[in-house]
C-alpha positions as a printed NumPy array, in Angstrom:
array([[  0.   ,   0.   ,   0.   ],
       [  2.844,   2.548,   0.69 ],
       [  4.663,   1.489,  -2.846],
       [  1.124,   2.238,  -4.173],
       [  1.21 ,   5.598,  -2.424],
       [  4.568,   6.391,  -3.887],
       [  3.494,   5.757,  -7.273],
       [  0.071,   7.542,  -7.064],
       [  2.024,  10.883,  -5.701],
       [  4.496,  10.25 ,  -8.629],
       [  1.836,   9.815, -11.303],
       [  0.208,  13.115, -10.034],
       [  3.855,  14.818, -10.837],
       [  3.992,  13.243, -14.314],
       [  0.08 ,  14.715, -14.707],
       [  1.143,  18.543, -14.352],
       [  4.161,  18.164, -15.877],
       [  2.436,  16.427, -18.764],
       [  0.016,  19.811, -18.561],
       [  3.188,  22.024, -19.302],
       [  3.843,  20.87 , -22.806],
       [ -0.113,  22.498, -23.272],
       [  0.76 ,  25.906, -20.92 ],
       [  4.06 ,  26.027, -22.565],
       [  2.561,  26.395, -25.946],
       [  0.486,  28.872, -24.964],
       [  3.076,  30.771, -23.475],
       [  5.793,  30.723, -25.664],
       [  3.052,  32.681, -28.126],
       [  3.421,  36.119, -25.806],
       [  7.374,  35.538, -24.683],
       [ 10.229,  33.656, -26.028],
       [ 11.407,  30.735, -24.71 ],
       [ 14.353,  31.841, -22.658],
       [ 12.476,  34.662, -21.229],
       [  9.366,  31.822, -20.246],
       [ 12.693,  29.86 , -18.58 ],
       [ 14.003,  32.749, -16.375],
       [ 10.871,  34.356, -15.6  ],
       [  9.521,  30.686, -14.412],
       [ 13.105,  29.943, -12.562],
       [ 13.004,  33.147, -10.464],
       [  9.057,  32.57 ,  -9.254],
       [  9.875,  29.159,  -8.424],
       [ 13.306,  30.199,  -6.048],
       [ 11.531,  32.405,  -4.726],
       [  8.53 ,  29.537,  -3.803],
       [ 11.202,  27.236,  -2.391],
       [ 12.816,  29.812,  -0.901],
       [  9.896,  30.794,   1.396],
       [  8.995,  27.103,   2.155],
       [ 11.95 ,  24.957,   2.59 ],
       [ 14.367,  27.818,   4.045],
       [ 15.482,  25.911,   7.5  ],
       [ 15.99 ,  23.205,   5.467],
       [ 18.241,  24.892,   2.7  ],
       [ 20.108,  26.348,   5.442],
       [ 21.129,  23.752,   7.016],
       [ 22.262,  21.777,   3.889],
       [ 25.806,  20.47 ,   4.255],
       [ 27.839,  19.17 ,   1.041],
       [ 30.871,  18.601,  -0.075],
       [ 32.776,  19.924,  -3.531],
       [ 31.792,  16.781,  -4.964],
       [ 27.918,  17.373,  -3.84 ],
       [ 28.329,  20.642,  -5.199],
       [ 29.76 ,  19.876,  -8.422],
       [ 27.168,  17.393,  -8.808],
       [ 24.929,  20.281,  -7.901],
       [ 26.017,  22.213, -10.751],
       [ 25.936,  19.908, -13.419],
       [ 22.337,  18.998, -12.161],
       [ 21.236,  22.122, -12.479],
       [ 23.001,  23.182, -15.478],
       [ 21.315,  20.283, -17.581],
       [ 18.278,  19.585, -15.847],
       [ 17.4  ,  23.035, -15.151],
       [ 18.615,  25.362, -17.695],
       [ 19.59 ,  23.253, -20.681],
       [ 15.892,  21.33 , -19.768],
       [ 13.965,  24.26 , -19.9  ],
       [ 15.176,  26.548, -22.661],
       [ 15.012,  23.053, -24.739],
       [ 11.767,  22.555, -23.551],
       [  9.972,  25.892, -24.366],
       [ 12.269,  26.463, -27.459],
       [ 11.251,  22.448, -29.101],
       [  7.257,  24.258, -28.455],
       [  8.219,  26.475, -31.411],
       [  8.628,  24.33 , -34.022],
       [  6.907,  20.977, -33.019],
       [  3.383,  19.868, -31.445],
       [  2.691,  19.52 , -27.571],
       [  1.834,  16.157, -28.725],
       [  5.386,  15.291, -30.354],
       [  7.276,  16.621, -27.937],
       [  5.918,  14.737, -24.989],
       [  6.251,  11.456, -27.027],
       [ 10.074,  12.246, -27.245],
       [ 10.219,  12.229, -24.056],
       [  8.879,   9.258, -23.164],
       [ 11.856,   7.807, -24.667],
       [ 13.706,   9.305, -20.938],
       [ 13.165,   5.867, -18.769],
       [ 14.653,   3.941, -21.432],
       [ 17.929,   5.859, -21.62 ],
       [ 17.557,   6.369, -17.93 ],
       [ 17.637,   2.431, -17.136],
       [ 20.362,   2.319, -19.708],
       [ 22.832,   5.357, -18.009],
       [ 21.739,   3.29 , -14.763],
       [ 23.263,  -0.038, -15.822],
       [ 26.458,   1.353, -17.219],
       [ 27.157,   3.811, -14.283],
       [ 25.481,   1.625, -11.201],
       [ 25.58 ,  -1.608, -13.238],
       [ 21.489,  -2.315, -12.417],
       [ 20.273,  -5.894, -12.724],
       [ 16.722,  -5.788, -14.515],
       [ 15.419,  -9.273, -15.857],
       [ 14.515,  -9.986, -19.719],
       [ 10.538,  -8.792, -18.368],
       [ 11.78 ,  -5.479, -17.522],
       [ 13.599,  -5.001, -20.67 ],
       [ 10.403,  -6.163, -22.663],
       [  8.345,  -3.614, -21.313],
       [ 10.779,  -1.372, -22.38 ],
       [ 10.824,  -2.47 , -25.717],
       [  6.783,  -2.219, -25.924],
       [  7.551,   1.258, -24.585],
       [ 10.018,   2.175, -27.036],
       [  7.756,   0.76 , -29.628],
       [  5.025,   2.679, -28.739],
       [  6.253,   5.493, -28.927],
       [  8.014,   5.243, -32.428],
       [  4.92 ,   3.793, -33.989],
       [  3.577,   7.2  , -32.502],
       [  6.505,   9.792, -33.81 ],
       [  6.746,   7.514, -37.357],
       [  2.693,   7.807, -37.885],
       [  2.86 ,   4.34 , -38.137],
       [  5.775,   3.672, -39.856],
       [  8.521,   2.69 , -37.717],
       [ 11.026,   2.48 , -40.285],
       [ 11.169,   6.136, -42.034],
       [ 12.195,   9.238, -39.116],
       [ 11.666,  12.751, -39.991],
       [ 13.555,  14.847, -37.582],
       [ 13.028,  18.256, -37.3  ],
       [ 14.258,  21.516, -35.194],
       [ 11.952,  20.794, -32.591],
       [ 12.528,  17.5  , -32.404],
       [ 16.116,  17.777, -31.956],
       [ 15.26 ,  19.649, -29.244],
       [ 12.862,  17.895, -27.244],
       [ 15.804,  14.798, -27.612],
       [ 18.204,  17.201, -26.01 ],
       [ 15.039,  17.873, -23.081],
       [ 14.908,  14.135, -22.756],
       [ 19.114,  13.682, -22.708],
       [ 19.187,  16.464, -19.927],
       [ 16.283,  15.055, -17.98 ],
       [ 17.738,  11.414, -17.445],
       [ 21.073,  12.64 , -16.352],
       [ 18.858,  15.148, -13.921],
       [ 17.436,  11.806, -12.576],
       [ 20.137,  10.079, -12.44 ],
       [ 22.346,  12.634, -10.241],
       [ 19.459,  13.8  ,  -7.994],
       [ 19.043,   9.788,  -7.346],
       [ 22.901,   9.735,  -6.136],
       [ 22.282,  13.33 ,  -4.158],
       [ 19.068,  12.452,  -2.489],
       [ 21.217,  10.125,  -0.362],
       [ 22.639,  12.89 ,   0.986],
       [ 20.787,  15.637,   1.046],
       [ 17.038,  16.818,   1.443],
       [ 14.684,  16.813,  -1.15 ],
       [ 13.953,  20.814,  -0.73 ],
       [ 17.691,  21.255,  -0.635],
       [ 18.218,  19.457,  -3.915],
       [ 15.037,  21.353,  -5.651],
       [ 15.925,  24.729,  -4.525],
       [ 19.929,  24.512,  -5.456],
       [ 19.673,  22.899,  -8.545],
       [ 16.826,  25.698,  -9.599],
       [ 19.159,  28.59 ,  -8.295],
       [ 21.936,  27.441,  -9.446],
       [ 19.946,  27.111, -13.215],
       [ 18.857,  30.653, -12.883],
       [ 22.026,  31.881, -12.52 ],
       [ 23.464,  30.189, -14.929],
       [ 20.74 ,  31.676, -16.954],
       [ 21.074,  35.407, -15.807],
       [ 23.715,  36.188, -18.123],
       [ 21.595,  35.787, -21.187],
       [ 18.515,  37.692, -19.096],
       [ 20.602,  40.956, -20.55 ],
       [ 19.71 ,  40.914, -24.   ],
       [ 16.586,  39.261, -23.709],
       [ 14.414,  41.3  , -21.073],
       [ 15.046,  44.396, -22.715],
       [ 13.068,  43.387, -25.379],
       [ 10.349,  41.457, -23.238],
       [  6.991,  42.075, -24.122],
       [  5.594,  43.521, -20.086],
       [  2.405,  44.193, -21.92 ],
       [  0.69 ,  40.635, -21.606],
       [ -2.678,  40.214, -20.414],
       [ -2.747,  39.547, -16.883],
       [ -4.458,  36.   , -16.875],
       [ -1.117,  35.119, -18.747],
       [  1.103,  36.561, -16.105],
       [ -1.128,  34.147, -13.722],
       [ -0.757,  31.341, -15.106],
       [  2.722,  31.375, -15.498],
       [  3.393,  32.173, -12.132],
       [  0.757,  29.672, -11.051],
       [  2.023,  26.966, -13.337],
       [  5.758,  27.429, -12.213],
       [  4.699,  27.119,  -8.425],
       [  2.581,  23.436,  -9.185],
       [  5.152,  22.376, -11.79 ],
       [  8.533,  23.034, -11.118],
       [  7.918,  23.408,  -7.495],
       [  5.879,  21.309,  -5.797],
       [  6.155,  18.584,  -8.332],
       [  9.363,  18.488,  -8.722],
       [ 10.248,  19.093,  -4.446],
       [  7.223,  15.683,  -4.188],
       [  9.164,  13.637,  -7.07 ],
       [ 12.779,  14.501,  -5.699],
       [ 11.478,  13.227,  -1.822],
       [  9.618,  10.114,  -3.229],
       [ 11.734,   8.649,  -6.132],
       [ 14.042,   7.467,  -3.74 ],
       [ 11.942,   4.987,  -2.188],
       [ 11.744,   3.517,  -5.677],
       [ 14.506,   4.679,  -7.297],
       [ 15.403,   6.463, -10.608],
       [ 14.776,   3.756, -12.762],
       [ 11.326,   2.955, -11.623],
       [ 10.11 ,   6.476, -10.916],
       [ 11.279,   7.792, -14.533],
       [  9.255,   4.969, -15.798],
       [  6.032,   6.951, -15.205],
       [  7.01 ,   9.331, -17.771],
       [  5.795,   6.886, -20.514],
       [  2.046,   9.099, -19.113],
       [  3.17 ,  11.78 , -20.163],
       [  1.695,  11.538, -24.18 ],
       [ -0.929,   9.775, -22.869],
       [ -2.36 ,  12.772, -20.937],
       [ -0.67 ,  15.167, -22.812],
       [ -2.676,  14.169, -25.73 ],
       [ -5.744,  14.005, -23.605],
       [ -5.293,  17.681, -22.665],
       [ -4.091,  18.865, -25.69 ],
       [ -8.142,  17.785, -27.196],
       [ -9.789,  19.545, -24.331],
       [ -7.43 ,  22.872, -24.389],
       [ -5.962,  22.966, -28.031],
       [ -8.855,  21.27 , -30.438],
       [ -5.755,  18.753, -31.408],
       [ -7.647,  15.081, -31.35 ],
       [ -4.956,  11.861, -31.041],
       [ -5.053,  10.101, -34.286],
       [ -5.721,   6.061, -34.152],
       [ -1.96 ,   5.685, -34.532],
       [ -1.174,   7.44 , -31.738],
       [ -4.196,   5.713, -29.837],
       [ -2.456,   2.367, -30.049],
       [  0.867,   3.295, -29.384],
       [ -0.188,   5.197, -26.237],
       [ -1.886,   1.608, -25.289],
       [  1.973,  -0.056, -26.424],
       [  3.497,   2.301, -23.822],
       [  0.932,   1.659, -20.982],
       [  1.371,  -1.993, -21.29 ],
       [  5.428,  -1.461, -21.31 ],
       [  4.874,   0.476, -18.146],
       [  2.934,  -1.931, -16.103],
       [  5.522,  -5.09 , -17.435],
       [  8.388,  -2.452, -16.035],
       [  6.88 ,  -1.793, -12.922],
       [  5.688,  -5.034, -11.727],
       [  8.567,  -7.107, -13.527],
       [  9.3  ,  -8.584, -10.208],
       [  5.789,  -9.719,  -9.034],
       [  5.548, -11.024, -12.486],
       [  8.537, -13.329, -12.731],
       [  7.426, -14.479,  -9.061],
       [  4.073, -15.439, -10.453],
       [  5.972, -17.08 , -13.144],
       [  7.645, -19.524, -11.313],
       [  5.277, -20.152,  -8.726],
       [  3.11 , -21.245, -12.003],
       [  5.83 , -23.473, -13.488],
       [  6.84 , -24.892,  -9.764],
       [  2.713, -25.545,  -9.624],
       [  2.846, -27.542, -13.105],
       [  5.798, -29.587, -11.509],
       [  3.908, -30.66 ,  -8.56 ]])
């Protein structure tokens, strides 16, 4: 029941961060995608800030903690979200979420080759149904011929910079405080961002409508703030592997909200290959129980 918890908290992450390919397109139609980035960063510092300060301040690392801090925040936070915003511009909410449900599978694979991970041949299936769902999806069906465009170059770099993020905030949550980890790695992604903050905001557009301004300070508070501070505390107890395996939602409900919000219906294609990737998922999840029920069958037969 508590693994069930963990899961249900983490699938709740994946559902609003699913929700920002359809906000980000939206907003990347009054601001450019840098400015979107830095405007988002400083709201959500300044969120952390105000909630998790006695914890930040009595964070304790090392150089190596720190320099794992940096690169962290460098490519999960600033290379993520200019990537992110900037792929919005040239591709579909739809396509870019299906790129990045390609993220477990290079996330189990960084896993193996860095921690050396044992996952049985079920795991790996569901993988491959994952993986197969999703290029039936970005092929329309054709599996074989790849188009790839501006935006999709950069939703793969989103994805890239995302599994690393998992990966290191995996190795630093056994150290350090979720809130510690969510507020350095976003401050430390501002500032890396600040420098660029000269030529852009001088040429920001302050005349938006207000409900705009709302909802992206809104949307920056649920998103990259509490989501991300509930998914750094609870993907430990499962790990990065696991955790990042809840991604394969995201095109799921990202096409879901992209009909309600953006008139864009799924096509069948992208129907069945959303069902490929759910069925992946559970065979990933549950590859354990599975292979226990396995040979409790077979040992049945015997007897």
């Amino acid at each position: 029941m508590k693994q069930l918890t963990v899961y249900m908290i983490l699938f709740s992450c994946v559902f609003f961060w699913a929700s920002n390919f359809i906000i980000g397109a939206i907003l990347i139609e009054h601001w450019t995608p840098i400015t979107v980035a830095i405007f988002r960063l400083i709201v959500i510092v300044l969120f952390l800030g105000c909630i998790s300060w006695k914890a930040i301040t009595r964070t304790t690392f090392t150089r190596n903690d720190l320099l794992l801090l940096v690169i962290a925040a460098i490519l999960g936070v600033s290379v993520n979200h200019y990537s992110f915003y900037a792929s919005l511009q040239h591709t579909s909410p739809i396509t870019a979420a299906l790129i990045l449900a390609c993220a477990p599978i290079v996330t189990s694979l960084l896993n193996k080759m860095i921690y050396h991970e044992s996952r049985n041949g079920i795991f790996w299936i569901g993988a491959v149904i994952s993986f197969v769902g999703v290029g039936l999806i970005i092929t329309k069906g054709a599996l074989i011929t790849i188009s790839i465009g501006k935006g999709e170059v950069l939703s793969l770099i989103t994805m890239l910079s995302f599994a690393l993020f998992l990966i290191i905030v995996n190795h630093l949550s056994l150290k350090m405080s979720a809130q510690s980890i969510t507020f350095y790695t976003n401050l430390i992604g501002l500032l890396a961002l600040v420098p660029f903050s000269f030529t852009v905001l001088p040429h920001t557009n302050w005349q938006v409508a207000y409900p705009y301004w709302l909802l992206l300070v809104l949307s920056a508070i649920v998103i990259h703030g509490v989501s991300n501070l509930f998914w750094n505390q609870k993907m430990k107890e499962i790990g990065s592997t696991n955790a990042s395996l809840l991604l394969n939602f995201e095109p799921a409900i990202a096409m879901l909200l992209s009909a309600i919000f953006l008139k864009q219906f799924p096509t069948s294609v992208q129907i069945y290959g959303s069902l490929l990737i759910l069925v992946g998922i559970l065979l990933c999840i549950y590859y354990k129980e599975i292979k226990i029920l396995l040979f409790m069958k077979r040992k049945n037969k015997l007897i």
